[in-house]
N, C-alpha and C positions, 0 to 999 in steps of 0.2 A: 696197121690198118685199124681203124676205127669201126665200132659198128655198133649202133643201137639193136637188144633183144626185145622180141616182142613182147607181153605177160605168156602168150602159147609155147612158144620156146623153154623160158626158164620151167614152166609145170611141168613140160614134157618130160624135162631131168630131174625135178625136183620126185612126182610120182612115178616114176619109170613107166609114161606111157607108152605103149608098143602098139607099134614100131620105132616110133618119134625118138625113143628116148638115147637111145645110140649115138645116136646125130646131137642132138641136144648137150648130151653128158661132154661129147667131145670137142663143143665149141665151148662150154664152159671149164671145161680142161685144160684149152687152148690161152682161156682167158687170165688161168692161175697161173699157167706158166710165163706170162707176157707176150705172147703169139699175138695176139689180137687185146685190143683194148677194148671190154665191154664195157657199155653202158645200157640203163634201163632207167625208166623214168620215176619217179617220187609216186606218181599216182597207180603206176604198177606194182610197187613196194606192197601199198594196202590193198591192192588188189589179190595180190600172192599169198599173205599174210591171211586174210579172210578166206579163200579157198582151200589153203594148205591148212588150217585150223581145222575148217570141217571136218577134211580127209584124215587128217592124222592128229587131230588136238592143238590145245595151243603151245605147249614145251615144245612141240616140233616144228610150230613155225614160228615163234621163239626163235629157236637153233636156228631154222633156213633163213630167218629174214638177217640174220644176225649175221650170218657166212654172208648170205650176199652181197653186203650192205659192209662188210670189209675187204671183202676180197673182187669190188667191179666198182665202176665209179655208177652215181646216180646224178641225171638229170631232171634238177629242179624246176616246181612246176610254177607260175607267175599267174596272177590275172590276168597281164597283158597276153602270157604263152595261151591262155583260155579264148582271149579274144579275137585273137589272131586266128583261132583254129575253127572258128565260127565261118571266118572267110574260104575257109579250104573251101572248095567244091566237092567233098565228101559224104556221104552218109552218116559213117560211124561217127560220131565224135571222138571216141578214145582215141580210132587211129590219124584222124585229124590234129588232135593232140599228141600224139608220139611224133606223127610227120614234124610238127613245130618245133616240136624239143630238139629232135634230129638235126633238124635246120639250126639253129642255136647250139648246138655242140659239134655244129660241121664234121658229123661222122660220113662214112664212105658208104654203109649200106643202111638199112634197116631187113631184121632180117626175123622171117613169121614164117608160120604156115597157113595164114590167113588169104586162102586165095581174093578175098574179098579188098584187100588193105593193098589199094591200089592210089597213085595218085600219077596223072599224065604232067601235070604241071610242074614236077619236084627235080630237082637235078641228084634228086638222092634216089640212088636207083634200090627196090624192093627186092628181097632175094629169099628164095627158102633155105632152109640148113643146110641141106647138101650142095646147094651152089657155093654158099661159102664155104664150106670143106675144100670144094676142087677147085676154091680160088688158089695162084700160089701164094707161098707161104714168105 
């Protein structure tokens, strides 16, 4: 199984946000061990990187960007992947933009806690962490 991580996902584990971060830690555990194929997008990269610097400097996100960025594939971002994400029928742009990526890495889910990071028109179905936990394995 395939599955793009949100940028909310990877923090949750990254800063042990609770409750989130249980769920989090274990699908990225999932992903070390080859259970699931993560990916996450290039522009979430410096997304993670500037939030997790705040929080904990930059040696630590440094380290994290460096762990993740060997141990899950990332998906690269295009001008076309930008243009493309203009056409979603979305609000957010970022998550218009992951939708796109998603789509070009033909993953199975996309998986957030972002009740908001909705799209009806995507054959890539949205899912929170615990649903993919009790997907089987």
């Amino acid at each position: 199984m395939k599955v793009l991580l949100d940028t909310d996902v990877i923090m949750d584990a990254l800063q042990e946000r609770q409750p989130f971060d249980a769920d989090a830690k274990e699908i990225l555990r999932r992903g070390q061990s080859k259970e699931i194929d993560i990916l996450f997008t290039a522009n979430a990269a410096t997304d993670i990187f500037c939030l997790y610097s705040k929080a904990r400097g930059m040696k630590s996100a440094q380290s994290a960007i460096g762990f993740l960025l060997n141990t899950y594939g990332v998906v690269g971002v295009t001008q076309s992947d930008c243009i493309n994400s203009l056409k979603i029928p979305m609000e957010d742009f970022e998550d218009a933009l992951a939708l796109e990526c998603a789509k070009k890495a033909k993953v199975d889910y996309i998986v957030t806690r972002d009740d908001k990071f909705q799209d009806d028109t995507s054959s890539i179905p949205v899912i929170r962490p615990a649903t993919l936990l009790s997907l089987p394995k």
